[in-house]
C-alpha positions in Angstrom: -32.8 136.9 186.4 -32.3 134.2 183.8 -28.5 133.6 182.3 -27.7 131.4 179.8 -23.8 130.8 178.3 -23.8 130.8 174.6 -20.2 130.2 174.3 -17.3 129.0 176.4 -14.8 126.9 176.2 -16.0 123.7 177.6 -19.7 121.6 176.1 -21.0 118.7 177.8 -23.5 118.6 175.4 -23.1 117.3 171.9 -25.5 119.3 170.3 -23.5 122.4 171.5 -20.2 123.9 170.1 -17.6 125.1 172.6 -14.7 127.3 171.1 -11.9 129.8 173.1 -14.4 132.5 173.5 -17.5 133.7 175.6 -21.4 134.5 174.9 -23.7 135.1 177.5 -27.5 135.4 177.3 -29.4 137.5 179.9 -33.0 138.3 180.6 -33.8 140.7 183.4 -37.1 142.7 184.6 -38.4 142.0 181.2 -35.6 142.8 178.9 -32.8 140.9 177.3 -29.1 141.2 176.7 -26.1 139.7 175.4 -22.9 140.0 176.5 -20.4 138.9 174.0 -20.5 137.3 170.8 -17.9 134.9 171.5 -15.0 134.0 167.9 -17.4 133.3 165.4 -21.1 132.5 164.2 -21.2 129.3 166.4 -22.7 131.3 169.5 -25.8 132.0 167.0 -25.8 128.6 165.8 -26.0 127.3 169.4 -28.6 130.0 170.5 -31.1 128.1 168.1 -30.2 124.7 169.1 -30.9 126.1 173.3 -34.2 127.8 171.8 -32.9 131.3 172.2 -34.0 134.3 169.5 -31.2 136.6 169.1 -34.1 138.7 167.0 -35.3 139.7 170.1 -32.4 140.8 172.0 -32.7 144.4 173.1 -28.9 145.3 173.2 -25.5 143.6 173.1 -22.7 144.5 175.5 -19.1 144.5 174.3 -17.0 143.2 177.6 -13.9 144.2 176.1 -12.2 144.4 173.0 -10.6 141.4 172.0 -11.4 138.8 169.2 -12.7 135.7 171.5 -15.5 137.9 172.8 -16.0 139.7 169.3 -15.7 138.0 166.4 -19.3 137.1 166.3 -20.7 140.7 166.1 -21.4 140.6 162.8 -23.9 137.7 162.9 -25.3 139.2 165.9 -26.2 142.3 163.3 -27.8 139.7 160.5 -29.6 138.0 163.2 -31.0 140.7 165.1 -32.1 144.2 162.7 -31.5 146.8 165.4 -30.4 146.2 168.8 -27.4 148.5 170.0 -24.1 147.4 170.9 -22.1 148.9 173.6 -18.7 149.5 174.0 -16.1 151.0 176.2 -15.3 154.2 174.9 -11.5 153.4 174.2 -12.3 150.1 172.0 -10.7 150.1 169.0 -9.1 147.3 166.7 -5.6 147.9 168.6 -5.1 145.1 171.1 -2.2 142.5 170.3 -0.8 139.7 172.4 2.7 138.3 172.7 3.5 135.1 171.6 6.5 133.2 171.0 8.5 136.5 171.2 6.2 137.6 168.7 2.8 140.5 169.2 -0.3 138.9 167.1 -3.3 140.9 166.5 -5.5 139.8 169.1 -8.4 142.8 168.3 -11.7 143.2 167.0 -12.1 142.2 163.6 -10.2 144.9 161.4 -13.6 146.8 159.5 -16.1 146.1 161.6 -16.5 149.4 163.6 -16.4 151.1 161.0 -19.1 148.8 159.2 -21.5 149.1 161.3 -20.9 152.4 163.3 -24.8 153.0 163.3 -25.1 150.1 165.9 -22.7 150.9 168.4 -23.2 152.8 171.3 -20.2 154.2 173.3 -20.2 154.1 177.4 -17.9 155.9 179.8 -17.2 155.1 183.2 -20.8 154.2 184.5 -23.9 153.9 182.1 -27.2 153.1 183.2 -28.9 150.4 180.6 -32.2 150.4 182.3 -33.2 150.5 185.8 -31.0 149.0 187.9 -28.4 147.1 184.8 -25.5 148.9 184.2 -21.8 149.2 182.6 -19.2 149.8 184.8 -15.7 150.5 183.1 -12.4 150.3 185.9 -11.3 153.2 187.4 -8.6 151.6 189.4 -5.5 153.3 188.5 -2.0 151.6 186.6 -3.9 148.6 185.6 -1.2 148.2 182.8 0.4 146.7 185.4 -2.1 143.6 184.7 -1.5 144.0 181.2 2.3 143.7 181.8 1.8 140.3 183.5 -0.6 138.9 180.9 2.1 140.5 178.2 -0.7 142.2 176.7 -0.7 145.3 174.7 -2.3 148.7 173.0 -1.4 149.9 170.0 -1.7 154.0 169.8 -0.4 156.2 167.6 2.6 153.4 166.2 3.6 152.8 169.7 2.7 149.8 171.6 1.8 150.3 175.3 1.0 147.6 178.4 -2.7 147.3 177.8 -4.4 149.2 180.6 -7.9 147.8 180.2 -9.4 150.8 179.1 -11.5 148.6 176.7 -13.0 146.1 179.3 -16.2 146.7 181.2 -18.4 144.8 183.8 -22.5 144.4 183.2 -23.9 144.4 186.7 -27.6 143.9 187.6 -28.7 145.7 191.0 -30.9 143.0 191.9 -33.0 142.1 195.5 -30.5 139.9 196.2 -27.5 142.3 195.7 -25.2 142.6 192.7 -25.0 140.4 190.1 -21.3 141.2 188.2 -20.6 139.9 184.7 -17.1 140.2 183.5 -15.6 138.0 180.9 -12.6 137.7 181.1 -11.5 140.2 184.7 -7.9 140.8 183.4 -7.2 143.3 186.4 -8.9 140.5 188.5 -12.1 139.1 189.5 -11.3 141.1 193.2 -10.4 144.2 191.7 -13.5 144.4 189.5 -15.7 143.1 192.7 -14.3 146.2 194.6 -15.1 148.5 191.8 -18.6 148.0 191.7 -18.3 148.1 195.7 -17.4 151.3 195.1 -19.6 152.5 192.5 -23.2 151.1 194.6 -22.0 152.2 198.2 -23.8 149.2 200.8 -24.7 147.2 198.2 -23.0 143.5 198.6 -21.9 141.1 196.0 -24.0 138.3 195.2 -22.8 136.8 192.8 -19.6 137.1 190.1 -19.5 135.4 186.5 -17.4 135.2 183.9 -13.5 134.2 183.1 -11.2 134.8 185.6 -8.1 134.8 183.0 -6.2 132.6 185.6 -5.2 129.8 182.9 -1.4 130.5 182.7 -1.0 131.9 186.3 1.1 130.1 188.8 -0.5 128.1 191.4 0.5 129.9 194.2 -0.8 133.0 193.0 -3.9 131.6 191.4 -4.4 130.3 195.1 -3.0 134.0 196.8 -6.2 135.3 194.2 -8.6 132.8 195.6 -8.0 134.3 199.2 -8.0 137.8 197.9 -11.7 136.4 196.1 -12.8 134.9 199.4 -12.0 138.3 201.1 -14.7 140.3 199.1 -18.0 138.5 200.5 -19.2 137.5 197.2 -21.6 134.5 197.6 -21.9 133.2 194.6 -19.1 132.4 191.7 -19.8 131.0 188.5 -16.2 131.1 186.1 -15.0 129.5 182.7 -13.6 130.7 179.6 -10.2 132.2 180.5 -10.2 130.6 184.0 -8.6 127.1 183.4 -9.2 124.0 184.9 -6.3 123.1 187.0 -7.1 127.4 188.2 -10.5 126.3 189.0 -10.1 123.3 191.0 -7.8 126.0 193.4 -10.8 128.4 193.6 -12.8 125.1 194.6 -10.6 124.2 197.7 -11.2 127.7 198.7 -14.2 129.1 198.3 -16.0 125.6 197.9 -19.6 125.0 197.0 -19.9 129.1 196.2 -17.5 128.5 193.0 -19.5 126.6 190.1 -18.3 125.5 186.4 -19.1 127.5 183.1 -20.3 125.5 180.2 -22.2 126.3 177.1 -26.0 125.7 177.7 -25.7 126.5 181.4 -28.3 128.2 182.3 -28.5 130.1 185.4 -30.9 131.6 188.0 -30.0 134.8 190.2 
């Protein structure tokens, strides 16, 4: 398996825009996927600068619905004339943030579903992709408990509601080695969505875990209470950015040490 970010926060490169946001190129048994389409066009824009043809991508995967991960659909669709797109079945242009006392729209972009409705694919709780990639959506119950803490919310029917994470999904690749999880932003927590796939491939262990760990405003002591709980799980191999935070990731390093690596755009990785 070859993985190469797109987009993410931090670029050592200066050939390569970093913005708030996530994109993740993926190529596996012969077939390739995106995961996320990070806050704008610049994911594309860096795709061609890393020699990467988004043409030829054979679907995109929605990890959930807010805008950093989004917002860059729609160039996905004017690059690429027919790849799929899938979503959580509950996405919709509902999610909001608080701020400053205040909820901002923090959603997909308003219109796009409904522009291009004959690209996207729904998934429910487990979806096979292809043999042995998958979408996993969380079945751990009163996860609007995580939305509380993050002060994130839903928007249904005129009432706003603790975002539950209904939206969010994990790509995992059943691999030789074990499971490969990519989650971009783990709001219920990297653990919790390790032990969800745990449950959902009986035996199989964790080798590896990437994607934002949405630590970046957390305490210390429980960013370093997490790090124990993400020790705990077995997984080997941790590769986290975006969402994570610097000061977050430099805890995760005195813990888990050499297993935890830095996110950058242009990474490329090898499972």
């Amino acid at each position: 398996m070859r993985a190469v970010v797109l987009m993410d926060n931090v670029s050592n490169n200066p050939a390569l825009t970093a913005q708030w946001g996530l994109s993740i190129y993926i190529e596996y048994q012969g077939r390739r996927y995106l995961l996320d389409a990070g806050a704008g066009p610049e994911f594309a824009e860096n795709a061609k600068v890393l020699g990467i043809d988004l043409s030829q991508v054979d679907c995109g995967i929605l990890s959930h619905a807010h805008h950093d991960h989004a917002d860059g659909m729609d160039t996905f669709f004017q690059e690429n004339a027919g790849a799929p797109f899938y979503l959580r079945e509950p996405s919709g242009e509902n999610c909001y943030g608080c701020k400053d006392d205040f909820l901002e729209y923090i959603g997909i972009k308003k219109g796009l579903l409904e522009t291009y409705q004959n690209r996207i694919c729904r998934t429910g709780d487990k979806t096979e992709l292809a043999p042995g990639v998958y979408l996993l959506g969380h079945t751990t119950p009163e996860l609007d408990c995580c939305g509380q803490m993050h002060q994130q919310f839903l928007k249904i029917a005129d009432q706003f509601m603790y975002d539950d994470f209904r939206h969010e999904q994990s790509l995992i690749f059943d691999t030789d080695q074990g499971l490969v999880i990519f989650n971009s932003c783990c709001h219920a927590g990297a653990d919790v969505v390790i032990q969800e796939a745990q449950a959902a491939f009986p035996g199989r262990k964790v080798h590896a875990i990437v994607g934002g760990f949405h630590l970046f405003a957390m305490p210390v002591d429980q960013v370093r209470t997490f790090a124990h709980r993400l020790e705990e799980t077995g997984v080997e191999h941790v590769v986290t950015g975006h969402c994570t935070g610097q000061d977050a990731f430099e805890i995760l390093r005195e813990t888990l040490g050499n297993r935890v690596r830095q996110m950058e755009v242009g990474l490329e990785m090898e499972f």
